[in-house]
C-alpha positions as CSV (number, residue, x, y, z in Angstrom):
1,X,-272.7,-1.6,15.1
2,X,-271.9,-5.4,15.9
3,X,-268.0,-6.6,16.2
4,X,-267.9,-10.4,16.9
5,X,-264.5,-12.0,18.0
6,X,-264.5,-15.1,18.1
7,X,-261.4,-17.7,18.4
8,X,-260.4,-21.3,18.9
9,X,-257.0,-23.2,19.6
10,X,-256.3,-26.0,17.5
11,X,-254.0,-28.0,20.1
12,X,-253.7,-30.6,17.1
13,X,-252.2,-28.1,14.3
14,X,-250.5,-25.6,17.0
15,X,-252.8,-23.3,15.4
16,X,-255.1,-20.0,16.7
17,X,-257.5,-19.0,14.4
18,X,-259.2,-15.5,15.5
19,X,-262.5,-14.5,13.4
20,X,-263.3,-10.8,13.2
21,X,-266.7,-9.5,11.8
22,X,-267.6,-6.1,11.5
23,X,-270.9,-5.1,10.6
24,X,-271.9,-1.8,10.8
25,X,-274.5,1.8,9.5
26,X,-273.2,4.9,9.4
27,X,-274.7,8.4,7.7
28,X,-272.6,10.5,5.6
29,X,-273.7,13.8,3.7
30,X,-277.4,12.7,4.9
31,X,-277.3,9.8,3.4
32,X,-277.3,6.6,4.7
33,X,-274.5,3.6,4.0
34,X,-273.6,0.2,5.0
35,X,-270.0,-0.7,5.2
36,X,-268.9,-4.6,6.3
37,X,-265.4,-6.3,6.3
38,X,-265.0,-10.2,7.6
39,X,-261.3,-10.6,8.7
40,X,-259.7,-14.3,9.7
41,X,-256.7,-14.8,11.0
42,X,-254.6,-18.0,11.5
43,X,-251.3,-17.9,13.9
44,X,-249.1,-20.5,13.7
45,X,-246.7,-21.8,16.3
46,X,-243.7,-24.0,16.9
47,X,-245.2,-27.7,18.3
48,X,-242.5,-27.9,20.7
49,X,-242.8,-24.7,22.2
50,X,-246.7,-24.4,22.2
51,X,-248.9,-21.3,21.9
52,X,-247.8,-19.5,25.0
53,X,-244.5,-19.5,24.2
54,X,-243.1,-16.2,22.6
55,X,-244.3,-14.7,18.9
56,X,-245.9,-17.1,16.0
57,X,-243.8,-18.8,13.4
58,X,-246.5,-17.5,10.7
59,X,-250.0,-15.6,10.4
60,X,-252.3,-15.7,8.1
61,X,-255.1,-13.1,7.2
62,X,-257.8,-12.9,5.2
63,X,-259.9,-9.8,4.3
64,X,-263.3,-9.2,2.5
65,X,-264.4,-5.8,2.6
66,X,-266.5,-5.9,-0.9
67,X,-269.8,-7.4,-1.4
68,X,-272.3,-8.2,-4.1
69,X,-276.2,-7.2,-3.9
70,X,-276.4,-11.1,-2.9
71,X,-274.0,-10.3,0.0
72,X,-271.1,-13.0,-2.3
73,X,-267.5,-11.7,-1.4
74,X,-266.3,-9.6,-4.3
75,X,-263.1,-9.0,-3.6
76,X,-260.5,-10.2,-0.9
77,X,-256.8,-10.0,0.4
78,X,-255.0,-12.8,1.8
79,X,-251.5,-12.1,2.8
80,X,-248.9,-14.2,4.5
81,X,-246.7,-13.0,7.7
82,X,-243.7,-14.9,8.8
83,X,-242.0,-13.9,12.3
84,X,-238.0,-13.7,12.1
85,X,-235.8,-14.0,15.5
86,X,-236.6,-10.8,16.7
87,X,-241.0,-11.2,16.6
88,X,-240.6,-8.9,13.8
89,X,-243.4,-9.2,11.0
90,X,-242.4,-10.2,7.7
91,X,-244.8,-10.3,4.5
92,X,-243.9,-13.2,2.2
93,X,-247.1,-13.3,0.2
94,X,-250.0,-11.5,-1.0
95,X,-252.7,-12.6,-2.8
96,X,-255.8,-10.6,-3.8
97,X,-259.3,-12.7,-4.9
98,X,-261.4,-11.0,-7.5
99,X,-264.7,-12.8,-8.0
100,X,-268.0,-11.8,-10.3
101,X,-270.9,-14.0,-9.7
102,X,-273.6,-15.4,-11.5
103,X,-277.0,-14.4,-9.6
104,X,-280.3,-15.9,-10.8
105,X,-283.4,-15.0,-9.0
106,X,-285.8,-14.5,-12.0
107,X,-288.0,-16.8,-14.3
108,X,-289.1,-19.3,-11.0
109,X,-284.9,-19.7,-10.3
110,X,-283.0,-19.0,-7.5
111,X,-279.5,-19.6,-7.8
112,X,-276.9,-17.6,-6.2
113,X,-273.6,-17.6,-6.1
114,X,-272.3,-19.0,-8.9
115,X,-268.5,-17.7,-9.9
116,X,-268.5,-16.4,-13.6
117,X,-265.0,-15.3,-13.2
118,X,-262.2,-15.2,-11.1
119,X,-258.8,-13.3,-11.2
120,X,-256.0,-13.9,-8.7
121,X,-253.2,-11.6,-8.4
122,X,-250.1,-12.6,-6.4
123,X,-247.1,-10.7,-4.9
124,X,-244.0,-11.7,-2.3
125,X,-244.1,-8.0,-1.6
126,X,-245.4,-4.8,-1.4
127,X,-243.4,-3.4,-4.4
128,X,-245.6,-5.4,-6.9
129,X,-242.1,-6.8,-8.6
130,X,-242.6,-10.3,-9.9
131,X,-246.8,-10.1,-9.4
132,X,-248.2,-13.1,-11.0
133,X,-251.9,-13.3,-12.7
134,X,-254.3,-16.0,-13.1
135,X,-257.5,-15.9,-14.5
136,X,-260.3,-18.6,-14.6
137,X,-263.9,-18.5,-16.2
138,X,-267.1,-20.6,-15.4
139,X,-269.8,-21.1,-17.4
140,X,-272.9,-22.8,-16.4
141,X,-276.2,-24.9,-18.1
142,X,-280.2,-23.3,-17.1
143,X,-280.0,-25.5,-14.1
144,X,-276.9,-24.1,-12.6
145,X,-274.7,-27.1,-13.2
146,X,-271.2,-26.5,-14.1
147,X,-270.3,-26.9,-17.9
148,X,-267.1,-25.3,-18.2
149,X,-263.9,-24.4,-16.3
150,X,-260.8,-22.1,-18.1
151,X,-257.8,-21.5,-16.3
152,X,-255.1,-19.3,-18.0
153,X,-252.8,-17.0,-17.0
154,X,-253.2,-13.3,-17.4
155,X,-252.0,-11.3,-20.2
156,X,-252.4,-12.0,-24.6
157,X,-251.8,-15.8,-23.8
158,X,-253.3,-18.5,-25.8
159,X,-252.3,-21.7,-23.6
160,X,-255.0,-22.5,-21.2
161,X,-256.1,-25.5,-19.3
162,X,-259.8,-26.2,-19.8
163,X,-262.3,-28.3,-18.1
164,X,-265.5,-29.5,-19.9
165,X,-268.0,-31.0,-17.4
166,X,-270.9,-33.2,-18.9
167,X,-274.7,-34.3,-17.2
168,X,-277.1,-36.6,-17.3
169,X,-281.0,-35.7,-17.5
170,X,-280.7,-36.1,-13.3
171,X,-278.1,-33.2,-12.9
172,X,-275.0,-35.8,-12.5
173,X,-272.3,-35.8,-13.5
174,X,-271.0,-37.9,-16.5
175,X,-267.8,-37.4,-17.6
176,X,-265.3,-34.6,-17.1
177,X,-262.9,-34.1,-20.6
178,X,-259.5,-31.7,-20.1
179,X,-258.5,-29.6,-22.7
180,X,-254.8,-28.2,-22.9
181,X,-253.6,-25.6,-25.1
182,X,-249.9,-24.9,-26.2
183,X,-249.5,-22.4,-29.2
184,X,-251.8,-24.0,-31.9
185,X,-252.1,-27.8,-30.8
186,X,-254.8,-28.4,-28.6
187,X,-254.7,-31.9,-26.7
188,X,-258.1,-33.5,-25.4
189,X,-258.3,-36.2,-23.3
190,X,-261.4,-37.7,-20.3
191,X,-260.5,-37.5,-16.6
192,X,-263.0,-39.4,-16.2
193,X,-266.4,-41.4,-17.5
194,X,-269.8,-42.7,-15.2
195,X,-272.7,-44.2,-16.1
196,X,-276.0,-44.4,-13.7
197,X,-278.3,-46.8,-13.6
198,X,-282.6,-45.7,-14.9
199,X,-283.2,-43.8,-11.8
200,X,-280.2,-41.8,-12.0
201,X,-279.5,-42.9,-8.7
202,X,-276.7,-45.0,-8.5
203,X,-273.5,-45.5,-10.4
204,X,-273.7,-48.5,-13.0
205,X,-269.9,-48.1,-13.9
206,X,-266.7,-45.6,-14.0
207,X,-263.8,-45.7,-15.8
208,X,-260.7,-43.6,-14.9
209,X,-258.1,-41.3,-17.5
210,X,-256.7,-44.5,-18.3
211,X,-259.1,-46.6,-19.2
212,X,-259.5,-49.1,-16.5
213,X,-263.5,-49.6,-15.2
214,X,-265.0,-50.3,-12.2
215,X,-268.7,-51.9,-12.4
216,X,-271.0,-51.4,-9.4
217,X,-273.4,-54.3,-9.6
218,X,-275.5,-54.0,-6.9
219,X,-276.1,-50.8,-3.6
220,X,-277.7,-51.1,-0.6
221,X,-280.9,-48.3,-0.9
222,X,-280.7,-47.7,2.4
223,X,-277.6,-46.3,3.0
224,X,-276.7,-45.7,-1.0
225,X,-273.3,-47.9,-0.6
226,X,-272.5,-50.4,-2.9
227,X,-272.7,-53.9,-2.3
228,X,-270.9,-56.0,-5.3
229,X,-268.3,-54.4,-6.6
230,X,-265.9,-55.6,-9.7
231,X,-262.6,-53.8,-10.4
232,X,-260.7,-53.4,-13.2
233,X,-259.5,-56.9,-13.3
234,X,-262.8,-58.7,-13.0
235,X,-262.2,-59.5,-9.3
236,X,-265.6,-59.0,-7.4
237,X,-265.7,-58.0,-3.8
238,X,-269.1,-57.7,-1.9
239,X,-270.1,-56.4,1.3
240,X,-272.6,-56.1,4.1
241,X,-273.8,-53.5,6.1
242,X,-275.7,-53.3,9.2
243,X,-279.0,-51.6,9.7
244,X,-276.6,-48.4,10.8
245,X,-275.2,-48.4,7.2
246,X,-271.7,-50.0,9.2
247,X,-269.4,-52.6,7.4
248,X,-270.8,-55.7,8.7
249,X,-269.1,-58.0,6.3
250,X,-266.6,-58.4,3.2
251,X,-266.4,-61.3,0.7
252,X,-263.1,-60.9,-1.0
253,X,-262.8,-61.7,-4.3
254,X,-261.8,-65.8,-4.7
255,X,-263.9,-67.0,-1.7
């Protein structure tokens, strides 16, 4: 059996974060089982007072006790502790993280890992009253590359929020297009748009949701930073760096 304990004061965030890991064989019925669970937990305390000083302000846990074949965390419980004036525990939220991966380790590929889809349920409580749902599907290409994202909330809903993620040849990416649903209008419309140069190396160009484009006209190899740069308005701004990839020097645009 190994239990590792492991944890660290953040003296910036007034935070102690304690990492618990259990790992462990047992035999039952002559058979012979392995049972894990991974618990972190974050305490939070008043900056004025410090850590020292009396009970947390908030704690934060969160729990994985299922696993896939791949060893990907299948399901896990987060939940939310505030401290009131007397150091009593109170639980104002509860969320619970159920995930179902996409593992390819056949025909030459190994990819692992991948989400196929997620469901979060949330409480403030441990009666269930007022639990909310969300759901959200992936969907990938033969590469492993992310094609499509749905989020929607649980139950016979038909809005949803959709993601559509689009590649070059190289594996990068191109342009990502939302899609929103509301009853029977669906309304489409870029995030955002990228062209690379014949390498698929470097960026040639960008332009944002609303239509303004940046054009990269020239990198530095080396350090893969860009060199002369024109914004949206045709203003050009180059720069230099050192043989440390550091900013060495910048032209401004009208010198």
């Amino acid at each position: 059996m190994k239990d590792v304990d492991v944890s660290k004061y953040d003296t910036d965030s007034m935070c102690l974060v304690s990492h618990i890991h259990k790992d462990y064989t047992s035999v039952a019925f002559g058979m012979r089982y392995r049972m894990r669970w991974i618990c972190t937990k974050t305490y939070e305390y008043d900056y004025e007072q410090g850590v020292s000083q009396g009970e947390p302000l908030f704690e934060t846990e969160n729990w994985a006790n299922e696993f896939d074949e791949y060893n990907n965390p299948t399901n896990i419980l987060s939940r939310v502790w505030e401290y009131d004036a007397v150091g009593a525990r109170v639980l104002v939220h509860m969320e619970r993280t159920i995930t179902e991966y996409d593992n390819r380790d056949g025909s030459g590929q190994w990819i692992i890992g991948l989400p196929l889809t997620v469901t979060f349920k949330q409480s403030h409580d441990w009666s269930g009253v007022g639990d909310r749902t969300l759901h959200k599907r992936y969907n990938y290409n033969s590469e492993g590359s992310l094609c499509t994202e749905i989020i929607e909330p649980g139950g016979a809903h038909a809005d949803y929020l959709g993601k559509t993620y689009f590649h070059d040849s190289y594996g990068n990416m191109r342009r990502i297009r939302n899609a929103y649903r509301h009853g029977v209008y669906i309304y489409l419309y870029d995030v955002y748009e990228r062209e690379y140069d014949t390498r698929g190396q470097f960026i040639d160009w960008e332009t944002n949701a609303e239509g303004h484009t940046t054009t990269f006209h020239d990198w530095d190899d080396r350090f893969g930073l860009p060199t002369v740069v024109e914004d949206p308005n045709g203003l050009i701004t180059m720069t230099m760096y050192d043989n440390f990839g550091r900013v060495e020097g910048i032209v401004p645009p009208n010198h």
